[in-house]
N, CA, C and O atoms as CSV, one atom per row, in Angstrom:
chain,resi,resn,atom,element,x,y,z
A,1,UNK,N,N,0.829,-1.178,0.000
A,1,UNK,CA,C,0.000,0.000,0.000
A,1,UNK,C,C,0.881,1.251,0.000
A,1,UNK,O,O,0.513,2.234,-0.642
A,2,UNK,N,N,2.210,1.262,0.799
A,2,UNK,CA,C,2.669,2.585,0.547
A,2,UNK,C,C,3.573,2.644,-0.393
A,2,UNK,O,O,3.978,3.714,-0.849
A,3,UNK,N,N,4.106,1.132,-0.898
A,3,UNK,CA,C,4.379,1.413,-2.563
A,3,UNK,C,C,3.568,1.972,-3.377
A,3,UNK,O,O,3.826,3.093,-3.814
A,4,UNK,N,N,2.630,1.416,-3.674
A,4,UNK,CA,C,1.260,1.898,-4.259
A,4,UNK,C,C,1.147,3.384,-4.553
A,4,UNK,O,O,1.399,4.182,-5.455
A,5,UNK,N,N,0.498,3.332,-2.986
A,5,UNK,CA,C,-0.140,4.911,-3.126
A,5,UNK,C,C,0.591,6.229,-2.113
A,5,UNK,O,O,-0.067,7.265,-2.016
A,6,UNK,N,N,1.644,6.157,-1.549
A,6,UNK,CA,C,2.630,6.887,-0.954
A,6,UNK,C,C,3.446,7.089,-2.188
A,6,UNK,O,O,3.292,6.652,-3.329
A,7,UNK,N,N,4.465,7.960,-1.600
A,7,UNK,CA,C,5.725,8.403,-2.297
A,7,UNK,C,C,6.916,8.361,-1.698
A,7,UNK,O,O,7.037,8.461,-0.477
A,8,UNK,N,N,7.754,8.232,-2.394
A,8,UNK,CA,C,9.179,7.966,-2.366
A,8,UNK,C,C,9.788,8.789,-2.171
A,8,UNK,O,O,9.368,9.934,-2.332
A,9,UNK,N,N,11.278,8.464,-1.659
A,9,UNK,CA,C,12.455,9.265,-1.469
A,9,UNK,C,C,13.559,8.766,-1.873
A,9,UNK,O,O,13.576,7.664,-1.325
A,10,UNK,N,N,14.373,8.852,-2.401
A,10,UNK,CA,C,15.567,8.259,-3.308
A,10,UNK,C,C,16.939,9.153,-2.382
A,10,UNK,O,O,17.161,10.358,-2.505
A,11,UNK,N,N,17.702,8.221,-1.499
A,11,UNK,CA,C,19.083,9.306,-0.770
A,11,UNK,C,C,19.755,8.385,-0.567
A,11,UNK,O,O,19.506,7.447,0.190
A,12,UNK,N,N,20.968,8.601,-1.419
A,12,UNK,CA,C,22.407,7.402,-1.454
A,12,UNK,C,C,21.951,6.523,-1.989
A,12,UNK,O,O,22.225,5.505,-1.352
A,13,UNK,N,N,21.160,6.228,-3.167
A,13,UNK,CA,C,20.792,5.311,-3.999
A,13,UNK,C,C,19.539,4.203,-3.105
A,13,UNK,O,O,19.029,3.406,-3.893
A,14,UNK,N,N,19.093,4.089,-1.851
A,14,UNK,CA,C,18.168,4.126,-1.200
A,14,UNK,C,C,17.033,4.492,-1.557
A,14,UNK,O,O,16.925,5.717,-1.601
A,15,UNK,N,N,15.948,3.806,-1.889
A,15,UNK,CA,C,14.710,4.249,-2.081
A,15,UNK,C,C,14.004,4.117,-0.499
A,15,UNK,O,O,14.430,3.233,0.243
A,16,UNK,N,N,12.765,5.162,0.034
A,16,UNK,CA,C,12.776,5.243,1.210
A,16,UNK,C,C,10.663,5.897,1.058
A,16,UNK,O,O,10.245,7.033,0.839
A,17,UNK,N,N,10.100,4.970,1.226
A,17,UNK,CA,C,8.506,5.222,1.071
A,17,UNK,C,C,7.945,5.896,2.331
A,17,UNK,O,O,8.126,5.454,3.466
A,18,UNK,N,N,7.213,7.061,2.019
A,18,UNK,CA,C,6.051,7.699,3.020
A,18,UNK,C,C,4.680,7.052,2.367
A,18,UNK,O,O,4.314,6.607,1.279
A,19,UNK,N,N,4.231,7.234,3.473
A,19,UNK,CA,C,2.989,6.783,4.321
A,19,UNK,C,C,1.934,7.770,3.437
A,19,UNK,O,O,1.958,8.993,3.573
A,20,UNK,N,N,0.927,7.025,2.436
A,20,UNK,CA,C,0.352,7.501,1.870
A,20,UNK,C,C,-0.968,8.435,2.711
A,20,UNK,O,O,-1.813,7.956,3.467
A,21,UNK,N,N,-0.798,10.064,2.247
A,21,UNK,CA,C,-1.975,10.792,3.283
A,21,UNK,C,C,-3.426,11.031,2.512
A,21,UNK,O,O,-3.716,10.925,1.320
A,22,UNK,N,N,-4.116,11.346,3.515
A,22,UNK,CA,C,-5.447,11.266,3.257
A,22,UNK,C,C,-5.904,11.628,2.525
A,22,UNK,O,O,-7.063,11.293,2.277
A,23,UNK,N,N,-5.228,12.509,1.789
A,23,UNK,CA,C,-5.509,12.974,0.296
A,23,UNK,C,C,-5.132,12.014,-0.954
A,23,UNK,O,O,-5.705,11.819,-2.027
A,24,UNK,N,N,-4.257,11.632,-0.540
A,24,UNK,CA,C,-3.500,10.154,-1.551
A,24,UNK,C,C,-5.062,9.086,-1.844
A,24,UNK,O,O,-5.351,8.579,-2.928
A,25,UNK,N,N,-5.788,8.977,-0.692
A,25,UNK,CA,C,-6.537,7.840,-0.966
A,25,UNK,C,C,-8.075,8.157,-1.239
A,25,UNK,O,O,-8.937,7.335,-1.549
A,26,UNK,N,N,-8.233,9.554,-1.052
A,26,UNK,CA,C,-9.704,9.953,-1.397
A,26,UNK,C,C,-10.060,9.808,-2.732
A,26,UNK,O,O,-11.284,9.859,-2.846
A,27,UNK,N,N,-9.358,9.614,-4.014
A,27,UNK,CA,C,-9.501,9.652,-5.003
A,27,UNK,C,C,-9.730,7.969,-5.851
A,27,UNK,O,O,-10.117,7.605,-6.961
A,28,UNK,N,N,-9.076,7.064,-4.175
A,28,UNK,CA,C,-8.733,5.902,-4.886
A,28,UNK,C,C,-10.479,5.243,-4.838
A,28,UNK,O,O,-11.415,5.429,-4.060
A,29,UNK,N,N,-10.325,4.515,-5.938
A,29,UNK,CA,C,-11.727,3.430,-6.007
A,29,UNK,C,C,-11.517,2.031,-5.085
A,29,UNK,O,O,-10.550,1.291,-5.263
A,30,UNK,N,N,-12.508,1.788,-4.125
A,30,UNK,CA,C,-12.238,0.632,-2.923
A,30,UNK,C,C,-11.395,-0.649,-3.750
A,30,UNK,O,O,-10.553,-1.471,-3.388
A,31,UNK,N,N,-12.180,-0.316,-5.218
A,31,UNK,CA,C,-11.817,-1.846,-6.330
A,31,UNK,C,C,-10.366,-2.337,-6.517
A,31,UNK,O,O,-10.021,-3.518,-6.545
A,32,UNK,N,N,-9.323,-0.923,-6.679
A,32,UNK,CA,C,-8.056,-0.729,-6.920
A,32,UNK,C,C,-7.485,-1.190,-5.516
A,32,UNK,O,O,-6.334,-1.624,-5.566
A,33,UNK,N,N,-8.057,-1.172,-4.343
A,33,UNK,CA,C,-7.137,-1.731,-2.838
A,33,UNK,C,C,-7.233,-2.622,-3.086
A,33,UNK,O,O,-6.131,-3.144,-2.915
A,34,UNK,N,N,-8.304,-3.719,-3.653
A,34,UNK,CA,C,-8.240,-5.144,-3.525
A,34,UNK,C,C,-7.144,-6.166,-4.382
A,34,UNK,O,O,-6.853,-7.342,-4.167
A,35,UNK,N,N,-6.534,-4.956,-5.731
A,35,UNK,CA,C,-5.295,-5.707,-5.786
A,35,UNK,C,C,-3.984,-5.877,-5.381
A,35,UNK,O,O,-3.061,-6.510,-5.893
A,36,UNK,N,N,-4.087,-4.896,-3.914
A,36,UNK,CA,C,-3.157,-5.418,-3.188
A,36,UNK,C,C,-3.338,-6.322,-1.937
A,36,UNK,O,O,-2.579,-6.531,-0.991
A,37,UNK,N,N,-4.697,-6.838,-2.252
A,37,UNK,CA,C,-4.711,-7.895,-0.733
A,37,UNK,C,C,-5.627,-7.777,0.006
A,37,UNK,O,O,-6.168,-8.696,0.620
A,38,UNK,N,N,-5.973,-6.376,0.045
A,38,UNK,CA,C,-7.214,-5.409,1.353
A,38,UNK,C,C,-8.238,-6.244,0.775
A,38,UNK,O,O,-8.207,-6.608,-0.401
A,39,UNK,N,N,-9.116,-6.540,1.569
A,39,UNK,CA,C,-10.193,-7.055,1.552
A,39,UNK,C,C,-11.828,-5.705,1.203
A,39,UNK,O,O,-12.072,-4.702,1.874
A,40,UNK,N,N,-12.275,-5.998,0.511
A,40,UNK,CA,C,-13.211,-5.048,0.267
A,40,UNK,C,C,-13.767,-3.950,1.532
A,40,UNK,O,O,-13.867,-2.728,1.418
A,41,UNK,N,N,-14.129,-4.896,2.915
A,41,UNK,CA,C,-14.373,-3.863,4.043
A,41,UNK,C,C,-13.105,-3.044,4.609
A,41,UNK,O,O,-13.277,-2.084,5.360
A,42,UNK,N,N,-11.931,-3.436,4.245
A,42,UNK,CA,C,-10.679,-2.983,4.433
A,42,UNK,C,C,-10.739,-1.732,3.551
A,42,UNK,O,O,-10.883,-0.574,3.945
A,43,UNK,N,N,-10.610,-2.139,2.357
A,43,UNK,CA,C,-10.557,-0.847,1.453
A,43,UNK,C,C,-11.276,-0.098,1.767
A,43,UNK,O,O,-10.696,0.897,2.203
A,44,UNK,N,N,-12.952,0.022,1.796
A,44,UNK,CA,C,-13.789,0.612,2.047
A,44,UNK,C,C,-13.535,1.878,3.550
A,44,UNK,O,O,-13.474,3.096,3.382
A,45,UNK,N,N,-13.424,1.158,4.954
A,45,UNK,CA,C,-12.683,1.518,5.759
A,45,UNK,C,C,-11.516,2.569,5.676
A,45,UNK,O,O,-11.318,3.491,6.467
A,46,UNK,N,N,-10.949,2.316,4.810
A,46,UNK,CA,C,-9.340,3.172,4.760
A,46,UNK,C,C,-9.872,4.200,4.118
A,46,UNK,O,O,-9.648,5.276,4.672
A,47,UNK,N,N,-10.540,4.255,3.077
A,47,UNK,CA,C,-11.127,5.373,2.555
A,47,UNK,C,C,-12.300,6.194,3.633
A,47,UNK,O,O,-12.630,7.379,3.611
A,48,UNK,N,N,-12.619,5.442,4.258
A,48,UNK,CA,C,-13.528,6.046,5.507
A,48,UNK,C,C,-12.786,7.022,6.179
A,48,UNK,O,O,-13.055,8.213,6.335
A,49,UNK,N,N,-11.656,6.268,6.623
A,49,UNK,CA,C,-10.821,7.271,7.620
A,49,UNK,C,C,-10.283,8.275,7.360
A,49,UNK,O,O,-10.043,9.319,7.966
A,50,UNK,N,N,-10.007,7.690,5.887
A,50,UNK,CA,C,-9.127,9.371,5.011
A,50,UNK,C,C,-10.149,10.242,5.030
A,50,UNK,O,O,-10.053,11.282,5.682
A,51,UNK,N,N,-11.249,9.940,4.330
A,51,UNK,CA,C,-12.559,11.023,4.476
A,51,UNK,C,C,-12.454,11.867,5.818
A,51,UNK,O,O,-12.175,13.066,5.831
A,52,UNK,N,N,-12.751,10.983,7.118
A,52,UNK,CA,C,-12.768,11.618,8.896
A,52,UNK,C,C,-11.523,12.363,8.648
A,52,UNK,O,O,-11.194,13.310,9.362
A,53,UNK,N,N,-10.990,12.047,7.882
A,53,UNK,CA,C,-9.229,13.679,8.475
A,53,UNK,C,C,-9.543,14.488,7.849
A,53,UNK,O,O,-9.489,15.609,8.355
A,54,UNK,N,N,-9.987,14.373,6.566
A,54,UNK,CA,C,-9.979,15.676,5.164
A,54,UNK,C,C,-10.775,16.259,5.779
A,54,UNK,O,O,-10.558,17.438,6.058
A,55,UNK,N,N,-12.177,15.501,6.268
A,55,UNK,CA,C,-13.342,16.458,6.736
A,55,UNK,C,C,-13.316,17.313,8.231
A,55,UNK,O,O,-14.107,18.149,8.670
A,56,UNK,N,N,-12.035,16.725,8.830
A,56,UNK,CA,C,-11.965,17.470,10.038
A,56,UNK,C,C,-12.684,16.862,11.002
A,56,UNK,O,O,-12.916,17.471,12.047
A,57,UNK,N,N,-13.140,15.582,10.802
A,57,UNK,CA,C,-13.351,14.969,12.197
A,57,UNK,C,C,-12.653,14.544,12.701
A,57,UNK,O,O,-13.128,14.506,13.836
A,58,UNK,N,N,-11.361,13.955,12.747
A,58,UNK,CA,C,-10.597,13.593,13.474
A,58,UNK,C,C,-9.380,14.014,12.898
A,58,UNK,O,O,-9.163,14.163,11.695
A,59,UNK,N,N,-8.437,14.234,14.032
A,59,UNK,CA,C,-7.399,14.692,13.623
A,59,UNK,C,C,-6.242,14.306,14.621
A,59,UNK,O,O,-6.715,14.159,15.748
A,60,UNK,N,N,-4.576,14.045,14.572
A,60,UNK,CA,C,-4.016,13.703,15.787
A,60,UNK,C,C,-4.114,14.694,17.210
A,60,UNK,O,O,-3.892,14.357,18.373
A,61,UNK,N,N,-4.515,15.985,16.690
A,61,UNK,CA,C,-4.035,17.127,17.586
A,61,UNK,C,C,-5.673,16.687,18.320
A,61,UNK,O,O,-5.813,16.169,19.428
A,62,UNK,N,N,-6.941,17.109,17.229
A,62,UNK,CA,C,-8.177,16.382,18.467
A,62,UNK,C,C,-7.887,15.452,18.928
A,62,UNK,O,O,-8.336,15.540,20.071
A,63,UNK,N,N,-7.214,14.175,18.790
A,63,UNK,CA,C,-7.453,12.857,19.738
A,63,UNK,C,C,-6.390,13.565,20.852
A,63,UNK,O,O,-6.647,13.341,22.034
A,64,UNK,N,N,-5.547,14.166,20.631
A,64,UNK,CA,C,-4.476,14.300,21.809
A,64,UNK,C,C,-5.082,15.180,22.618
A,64,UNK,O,O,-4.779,15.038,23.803
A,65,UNK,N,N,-5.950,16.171,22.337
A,65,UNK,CA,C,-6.529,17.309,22.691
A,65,UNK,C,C,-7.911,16.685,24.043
A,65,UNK,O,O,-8.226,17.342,25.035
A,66,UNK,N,N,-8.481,15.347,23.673
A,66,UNK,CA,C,-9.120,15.250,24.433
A,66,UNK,C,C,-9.377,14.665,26.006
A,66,UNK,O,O,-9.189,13.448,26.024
A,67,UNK,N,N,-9.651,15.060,26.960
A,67,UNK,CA,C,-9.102,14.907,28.041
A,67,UNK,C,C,-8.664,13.207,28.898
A,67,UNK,O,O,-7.683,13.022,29.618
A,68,UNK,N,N,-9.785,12.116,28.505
A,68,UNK,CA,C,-9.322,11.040,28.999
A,68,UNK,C,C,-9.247,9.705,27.484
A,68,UNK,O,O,-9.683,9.440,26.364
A,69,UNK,N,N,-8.465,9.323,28.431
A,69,UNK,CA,C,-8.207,7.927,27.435
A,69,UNK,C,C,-9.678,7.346,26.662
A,69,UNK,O,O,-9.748,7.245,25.437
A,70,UNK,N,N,-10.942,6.951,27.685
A,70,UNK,CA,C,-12.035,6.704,26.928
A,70,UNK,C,C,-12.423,7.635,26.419
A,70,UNK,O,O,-13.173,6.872,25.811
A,71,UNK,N,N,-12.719,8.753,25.972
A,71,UNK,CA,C,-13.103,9.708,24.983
A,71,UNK,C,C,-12.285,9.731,23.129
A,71,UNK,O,O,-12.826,9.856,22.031
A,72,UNK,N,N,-10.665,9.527,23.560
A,72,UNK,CA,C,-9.736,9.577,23.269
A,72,UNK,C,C,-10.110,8.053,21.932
A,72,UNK,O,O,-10.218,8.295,20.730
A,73,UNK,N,N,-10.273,6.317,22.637
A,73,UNK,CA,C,-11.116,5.808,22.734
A,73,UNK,C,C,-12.098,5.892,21.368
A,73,UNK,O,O,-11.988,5.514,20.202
A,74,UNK,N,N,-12.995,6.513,22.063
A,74,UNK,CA,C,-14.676,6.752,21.596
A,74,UNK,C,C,-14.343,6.999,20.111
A,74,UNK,O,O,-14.579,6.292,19.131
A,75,UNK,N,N,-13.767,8.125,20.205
A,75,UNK,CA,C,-13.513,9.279,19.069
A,75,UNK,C,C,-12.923,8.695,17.832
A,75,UNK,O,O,-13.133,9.106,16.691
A,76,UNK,N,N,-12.000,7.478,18.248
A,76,UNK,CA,C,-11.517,6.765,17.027
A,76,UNK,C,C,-12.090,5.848,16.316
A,76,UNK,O,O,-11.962,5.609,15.115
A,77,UNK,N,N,-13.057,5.082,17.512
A,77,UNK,CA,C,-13.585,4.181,17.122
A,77,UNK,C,C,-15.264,4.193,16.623
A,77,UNK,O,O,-16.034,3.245,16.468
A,78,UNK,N,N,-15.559,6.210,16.382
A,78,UNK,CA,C,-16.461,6.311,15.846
A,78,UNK,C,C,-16.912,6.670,14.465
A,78,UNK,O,O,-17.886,7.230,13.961
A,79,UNK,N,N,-15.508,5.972,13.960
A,79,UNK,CA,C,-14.848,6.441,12.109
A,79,UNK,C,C,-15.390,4.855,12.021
A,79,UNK,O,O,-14.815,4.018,12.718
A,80,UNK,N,N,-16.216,4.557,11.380
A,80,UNK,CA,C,-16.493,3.305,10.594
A,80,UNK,C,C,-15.520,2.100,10.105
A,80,UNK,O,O,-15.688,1.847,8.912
A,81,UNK,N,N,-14.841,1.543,10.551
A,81,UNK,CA,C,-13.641,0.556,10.201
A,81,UNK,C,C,-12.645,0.323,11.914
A,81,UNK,O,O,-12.016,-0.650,12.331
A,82,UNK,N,N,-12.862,1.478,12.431
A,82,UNK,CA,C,-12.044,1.825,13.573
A,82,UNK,C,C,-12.333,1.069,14.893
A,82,UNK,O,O,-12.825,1.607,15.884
A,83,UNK,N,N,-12.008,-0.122,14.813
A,83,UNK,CA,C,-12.446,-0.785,16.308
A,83,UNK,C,C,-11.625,-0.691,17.456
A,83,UNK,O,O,-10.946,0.332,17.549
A,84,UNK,N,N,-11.532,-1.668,18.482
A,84,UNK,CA,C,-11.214,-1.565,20.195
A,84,UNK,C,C,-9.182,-1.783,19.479
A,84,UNK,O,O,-8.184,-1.192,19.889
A,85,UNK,N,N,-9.243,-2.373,18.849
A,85,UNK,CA,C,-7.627,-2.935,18.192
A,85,UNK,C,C,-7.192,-1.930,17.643
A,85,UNK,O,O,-6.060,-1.623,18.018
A,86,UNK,N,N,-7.633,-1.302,16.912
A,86,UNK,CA,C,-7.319,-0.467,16.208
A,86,UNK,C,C,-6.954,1.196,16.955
A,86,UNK,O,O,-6.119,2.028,16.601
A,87,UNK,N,N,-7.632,1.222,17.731
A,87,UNK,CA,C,-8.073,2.598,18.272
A,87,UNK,C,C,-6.602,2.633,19.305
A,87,UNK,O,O,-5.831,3.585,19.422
A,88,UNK,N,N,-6.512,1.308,19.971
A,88,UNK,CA,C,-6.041,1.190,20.865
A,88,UNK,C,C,-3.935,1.520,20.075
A,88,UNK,O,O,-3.067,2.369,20.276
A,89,UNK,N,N,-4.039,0.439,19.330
A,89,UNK,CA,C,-2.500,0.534,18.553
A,89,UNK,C,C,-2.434,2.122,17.591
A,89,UNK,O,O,-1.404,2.365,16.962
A,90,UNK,N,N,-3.453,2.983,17.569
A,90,UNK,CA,C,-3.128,4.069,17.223
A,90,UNK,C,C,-2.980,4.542,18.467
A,90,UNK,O,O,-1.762,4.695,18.561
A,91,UNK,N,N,-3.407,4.827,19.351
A,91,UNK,CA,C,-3.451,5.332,20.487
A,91,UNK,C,C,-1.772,5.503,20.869
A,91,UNK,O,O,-1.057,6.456,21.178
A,92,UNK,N,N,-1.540,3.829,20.641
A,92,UNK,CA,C,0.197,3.553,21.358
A,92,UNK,C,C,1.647,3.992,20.286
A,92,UNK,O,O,2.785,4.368,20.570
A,93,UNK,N,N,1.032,3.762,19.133
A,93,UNK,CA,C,2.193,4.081,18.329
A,93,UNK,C,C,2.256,5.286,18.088
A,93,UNK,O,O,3.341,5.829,18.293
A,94,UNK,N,N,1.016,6.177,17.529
A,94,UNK,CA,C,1.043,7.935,16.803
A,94,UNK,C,C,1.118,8.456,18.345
A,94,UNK,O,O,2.302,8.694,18.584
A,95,UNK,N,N,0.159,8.771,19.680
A,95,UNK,CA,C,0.620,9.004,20.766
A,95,UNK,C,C,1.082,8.754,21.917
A,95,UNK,O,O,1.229,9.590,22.808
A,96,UNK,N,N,1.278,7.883,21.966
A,96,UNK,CA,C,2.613,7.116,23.001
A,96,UNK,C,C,1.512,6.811,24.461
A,96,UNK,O,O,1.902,6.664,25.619
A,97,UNK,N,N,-0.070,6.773,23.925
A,97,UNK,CA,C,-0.377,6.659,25.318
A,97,UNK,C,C,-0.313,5.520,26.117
A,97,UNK,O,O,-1.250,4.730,25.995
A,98,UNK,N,N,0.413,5.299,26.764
A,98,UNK,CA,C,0.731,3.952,27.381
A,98,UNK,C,C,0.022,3.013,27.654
A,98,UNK,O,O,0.536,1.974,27.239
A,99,UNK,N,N,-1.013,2.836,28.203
A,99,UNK,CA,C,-2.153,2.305,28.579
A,99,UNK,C,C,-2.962,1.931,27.406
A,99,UNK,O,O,-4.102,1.528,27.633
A,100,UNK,N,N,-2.660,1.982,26.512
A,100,UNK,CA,C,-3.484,1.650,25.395
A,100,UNK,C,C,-2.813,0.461,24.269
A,100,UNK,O,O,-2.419,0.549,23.106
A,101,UNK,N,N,-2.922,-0.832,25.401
A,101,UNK,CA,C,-2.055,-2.116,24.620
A,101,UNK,C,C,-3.251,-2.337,23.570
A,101,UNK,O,O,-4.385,-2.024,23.930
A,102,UNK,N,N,-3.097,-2.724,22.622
A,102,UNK,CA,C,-3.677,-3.825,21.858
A,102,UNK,C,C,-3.671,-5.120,21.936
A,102,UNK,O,O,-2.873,-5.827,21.323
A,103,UNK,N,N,-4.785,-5.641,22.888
A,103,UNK,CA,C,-4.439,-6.590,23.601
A,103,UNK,C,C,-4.793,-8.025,22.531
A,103,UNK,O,O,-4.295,-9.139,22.692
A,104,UNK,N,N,-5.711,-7.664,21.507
A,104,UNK,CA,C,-5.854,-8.900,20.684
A,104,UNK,C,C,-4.702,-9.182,19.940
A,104,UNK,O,O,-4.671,-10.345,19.539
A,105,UNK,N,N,-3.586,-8.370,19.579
A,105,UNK,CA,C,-2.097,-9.259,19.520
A,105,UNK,C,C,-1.302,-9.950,19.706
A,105,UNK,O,O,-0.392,-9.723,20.504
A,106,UNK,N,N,-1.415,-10.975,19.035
A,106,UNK,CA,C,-0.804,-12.461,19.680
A,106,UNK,C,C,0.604,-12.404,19.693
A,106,UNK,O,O,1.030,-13.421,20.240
A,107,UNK,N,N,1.510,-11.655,19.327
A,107,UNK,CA,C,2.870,-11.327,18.870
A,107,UNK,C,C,2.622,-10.495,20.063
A,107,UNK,O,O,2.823,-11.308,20.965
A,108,UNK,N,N,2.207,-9.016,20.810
A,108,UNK,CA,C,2.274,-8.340,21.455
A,108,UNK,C,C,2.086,-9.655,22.983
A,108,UNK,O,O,2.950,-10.205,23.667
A,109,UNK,N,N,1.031,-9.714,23.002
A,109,UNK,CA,C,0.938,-11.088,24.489
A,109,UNK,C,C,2.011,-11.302,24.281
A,109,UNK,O,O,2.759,-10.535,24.888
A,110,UNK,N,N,2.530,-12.072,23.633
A,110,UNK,CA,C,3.500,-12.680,23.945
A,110,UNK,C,C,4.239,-12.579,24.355
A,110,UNK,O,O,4.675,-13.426,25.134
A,111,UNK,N,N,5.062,-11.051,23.973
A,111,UNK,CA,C,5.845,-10.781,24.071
A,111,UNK,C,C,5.940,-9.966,26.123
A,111,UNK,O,O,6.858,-9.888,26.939
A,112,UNK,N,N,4.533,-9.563,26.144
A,112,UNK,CA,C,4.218,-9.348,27.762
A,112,UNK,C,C,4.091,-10.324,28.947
A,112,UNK,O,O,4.029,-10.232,30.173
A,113,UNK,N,N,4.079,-11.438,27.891
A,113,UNK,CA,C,4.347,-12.716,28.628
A,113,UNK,C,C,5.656,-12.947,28.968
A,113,UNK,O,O,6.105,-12.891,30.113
A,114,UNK,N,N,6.277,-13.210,27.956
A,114,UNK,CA,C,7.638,-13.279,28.003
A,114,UNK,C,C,8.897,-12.214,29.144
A,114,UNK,O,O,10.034,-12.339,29.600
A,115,UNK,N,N,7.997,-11.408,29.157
A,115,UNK,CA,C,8.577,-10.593,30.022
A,115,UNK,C,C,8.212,-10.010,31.175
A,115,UNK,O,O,8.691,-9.025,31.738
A,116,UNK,N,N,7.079,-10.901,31.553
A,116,UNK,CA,C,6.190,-11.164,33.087
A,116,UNK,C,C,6.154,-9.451,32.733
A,116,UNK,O,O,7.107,-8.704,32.956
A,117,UNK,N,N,5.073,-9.096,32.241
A,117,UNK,CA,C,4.218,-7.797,31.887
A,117,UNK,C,C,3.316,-7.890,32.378
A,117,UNK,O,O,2.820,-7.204,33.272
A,118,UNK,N,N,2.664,-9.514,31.417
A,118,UNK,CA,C,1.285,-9.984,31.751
A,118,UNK,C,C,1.272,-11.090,31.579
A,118,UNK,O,O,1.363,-11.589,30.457
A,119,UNK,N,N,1.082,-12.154,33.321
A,119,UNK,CA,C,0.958,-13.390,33.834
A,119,UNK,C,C,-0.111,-13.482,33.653
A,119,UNK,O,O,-0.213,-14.636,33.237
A,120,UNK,N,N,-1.403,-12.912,33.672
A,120,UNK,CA,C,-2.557,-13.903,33.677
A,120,UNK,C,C,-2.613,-14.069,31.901
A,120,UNK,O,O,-3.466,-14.950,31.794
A,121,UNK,N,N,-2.258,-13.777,30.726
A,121,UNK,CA,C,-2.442,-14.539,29.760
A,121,UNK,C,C,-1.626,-15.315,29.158
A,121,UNK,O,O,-0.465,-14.923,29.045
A,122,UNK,N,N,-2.047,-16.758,28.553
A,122,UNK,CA,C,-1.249,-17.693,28.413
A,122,UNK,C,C,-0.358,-17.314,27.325
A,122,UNK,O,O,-0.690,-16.447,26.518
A,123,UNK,N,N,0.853,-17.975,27.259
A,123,UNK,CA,C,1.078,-17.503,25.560
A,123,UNK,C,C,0.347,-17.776,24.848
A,123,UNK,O,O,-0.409,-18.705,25.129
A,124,UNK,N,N,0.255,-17.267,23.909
A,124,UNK,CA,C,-0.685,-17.441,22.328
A,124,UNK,C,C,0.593,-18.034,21.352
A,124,UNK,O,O,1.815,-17.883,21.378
A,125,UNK,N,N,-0.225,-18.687,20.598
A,125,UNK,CA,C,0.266,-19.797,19.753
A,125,UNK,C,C,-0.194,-19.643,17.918
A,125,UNK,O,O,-1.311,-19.127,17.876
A,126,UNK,N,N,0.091,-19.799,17.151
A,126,UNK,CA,C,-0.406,-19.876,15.879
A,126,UNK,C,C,-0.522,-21.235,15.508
A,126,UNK,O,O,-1.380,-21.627,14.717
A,127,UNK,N,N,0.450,-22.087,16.142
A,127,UNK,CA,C,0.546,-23.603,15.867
A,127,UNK,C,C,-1.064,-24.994,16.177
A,127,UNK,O,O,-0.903,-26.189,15.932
């Protein structure tokens, strides 16, 4: 996807891809995501969210702007595609809010397992 529909940077013969923005994908047809893999409610979704920024419903500075974690929460997960997983791993990666594991990650458990984070869940397994 950010081959696709991001752009490039070329430094020391290095090619180096940004993160396609919300303007990049308002134009795209849901039909064109599905030949990279996205699943139709996927595509559909991503174009949802780009819409919520262009239009000014959500934005990083509002989610940071609002006073508690469940609002914070609410606000993401009231963009159509945006669930408890989702809301939560934006939460932790774009603002560092701590408290906001993504706990349906079986790679993440694990890894809180592994490092007595979090004893009450078992490891998770793919096998």
């Amino acid at each position: 996807m950010v081959e696709e529909y991001g752009h490039c940077v070329v430094y020391q013969g290095d090619t180096y891809y940004v993160f396609p923005s919300p303007q990049d994908f308002i134009a795209v047809n849901p039909q064109d995501l599905l030949k990279i893999q996205l699943s139709k409610s996927k595509a559909n979704y991503i174009i949802e969210v780009a819409k919520a920024f262009l239009e000014g419903r959500i934005s990083k500075k509002i989610v940071a702007g609002l006073p508690s974690f469940e609002l914070k929460q609410q606000l993401l997960m009231s963009v159509k595609g945006i669930g408890l997983w989702t809301a939560n791993y934006v939460l932790m990666k774009c603002l560092r809010v701590h408290n906001s594991i993504p706990y349906g990650d079986a790679g993440l458990l694990n890894a809180l397992v592994k490092f007595h984070i979090n004893r009450r869940q078992k490891r998770l397994s793919w096998h």
